[in-house]
N, C-alpha and C positions, 0 to 999 in steps of 0.2 A: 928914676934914679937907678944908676948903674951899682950892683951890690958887689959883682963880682968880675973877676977878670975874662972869665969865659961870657959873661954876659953882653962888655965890652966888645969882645972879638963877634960874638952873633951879630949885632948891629952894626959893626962893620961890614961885616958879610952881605946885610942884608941891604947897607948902602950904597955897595960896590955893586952889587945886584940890580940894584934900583935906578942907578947911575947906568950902567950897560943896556939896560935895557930903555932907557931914557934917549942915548945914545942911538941905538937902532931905529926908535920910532924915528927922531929928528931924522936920518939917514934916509930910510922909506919916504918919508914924508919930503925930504928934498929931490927927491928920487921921481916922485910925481910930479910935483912941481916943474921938473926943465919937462915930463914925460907931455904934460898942460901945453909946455911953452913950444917943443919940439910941434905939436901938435896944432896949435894958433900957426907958428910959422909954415906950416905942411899946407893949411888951410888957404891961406891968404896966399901962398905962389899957386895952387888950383886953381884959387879966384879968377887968381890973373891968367893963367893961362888957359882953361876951359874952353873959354869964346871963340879963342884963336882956334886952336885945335877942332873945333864943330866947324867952324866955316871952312877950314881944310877939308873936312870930310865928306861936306856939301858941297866943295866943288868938287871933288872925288867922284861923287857921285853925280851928278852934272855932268860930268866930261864922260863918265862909266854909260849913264844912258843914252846918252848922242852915240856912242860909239856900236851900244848894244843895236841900237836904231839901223845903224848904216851896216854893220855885221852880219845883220837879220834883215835886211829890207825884201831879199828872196820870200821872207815868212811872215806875212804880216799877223800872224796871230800871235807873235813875241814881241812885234810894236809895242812900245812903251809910253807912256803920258809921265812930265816928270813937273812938279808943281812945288813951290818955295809959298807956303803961306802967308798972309798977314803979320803972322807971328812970327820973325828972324829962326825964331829956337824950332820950328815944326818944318818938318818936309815930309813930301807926300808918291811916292812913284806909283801909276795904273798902270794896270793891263789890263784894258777891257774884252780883248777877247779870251772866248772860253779855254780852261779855266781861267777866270776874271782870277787876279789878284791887285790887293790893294795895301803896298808897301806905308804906314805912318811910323815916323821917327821922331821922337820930339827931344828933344835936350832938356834937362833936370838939373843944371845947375846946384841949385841944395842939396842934394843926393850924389853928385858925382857918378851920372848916368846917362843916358840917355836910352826909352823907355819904344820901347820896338813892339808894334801892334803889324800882326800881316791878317788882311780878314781873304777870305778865299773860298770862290763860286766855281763849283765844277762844272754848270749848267744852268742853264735860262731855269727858274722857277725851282731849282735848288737850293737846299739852304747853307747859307755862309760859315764859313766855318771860320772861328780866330785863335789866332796864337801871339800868345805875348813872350817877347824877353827880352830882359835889358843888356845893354854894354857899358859896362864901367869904364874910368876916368880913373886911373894909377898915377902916382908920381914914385920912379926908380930914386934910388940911393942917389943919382946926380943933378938931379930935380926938375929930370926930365918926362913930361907926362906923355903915358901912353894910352890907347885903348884895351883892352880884355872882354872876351866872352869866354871861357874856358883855356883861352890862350894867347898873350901879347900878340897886339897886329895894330899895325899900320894904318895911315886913315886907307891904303888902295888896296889893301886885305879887307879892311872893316866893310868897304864900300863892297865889294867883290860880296861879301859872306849876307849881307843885306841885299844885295840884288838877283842872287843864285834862285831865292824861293817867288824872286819873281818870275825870271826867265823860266824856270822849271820848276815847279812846285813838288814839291814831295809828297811821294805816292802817301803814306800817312798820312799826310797833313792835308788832303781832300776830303 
């Protein structure tokens, strides 16, 4: 029961109060909601375009090691072995001679990656050494998808940046 007039006016206050702040949550809370829906639609043009985009990159690299082949045919210790799995999503580039490096790439689809193993023999009866990193799967403001390792690139960058620790391994990374 309202007894007085100032007691009136606090309950208003504290309706107009209640009501604003009522307001903001609804607001936040629609706010995530398209944040959801933006984020379903981001998901599903990935989907679609991921596949396309690896097998560009596979033949990138396909065409990259033929060419490394005939480049280098003076040097047969930078011959190349270049292998397309069982599995569509895994590719595999050797070098078997010393130092052996042995390039795996595999596509991650669910992760928006593709998950980069280099294992690397300096010598007959040495031990192998590996190194993992991934490359990401971006979609630009135009909903065009790119690759990333620290820096947008192209499938003939991505392939280039994937094949360099073959042809030449990095003095660290022995």
């Amino acid at each position: 029961m309202i007894d007085s007039h100032r007691d009136y006016a606090y309950i208003q206050n504290m309706a107009s109060w209640v009501r604003q702040r009522a307001e903001q949550v609804q607001k936040e809370e629609e706010r995530r909601q398209q944040e959801r829906e933006w984020a379903i639609a981001q998901e599903k043009i990935v989907a679609r375009k991921i596949r396309p985009l690896w097998e560009q990159l596979v033949a990138c690299v396909t065409q990259d090691v033929a060419e490394i082949n005939k480049e280098f045919a003076f040097d047969r210790s930078r011959e190349t072995e270049f292998f397309i799995s069982e599995n569509p999503c895994k590719i595999v580039v050797y070098k078997s001679r010393y130092p052996a490096v042995r390039l795996t790439a595999s596509l991650d689809e669910e992760r928006h990656s593709i998950n980069v193993l280099y294992a690397t023999t300096q010598h007959d009866h040495a031990p192998t050494y590996e190194r993992k990193l991934s490359i990401k799967f971006h979609l630009d403001d135009k909903g065009d998808l790119y690759l990333t390792q620290e820096r947008p690139m192209t499938c003939s960058e991505a392939s280039q940046f994937l094949l360099e620790q073959v042809i030449s391994p990095a003095k660290d990374f022995l």
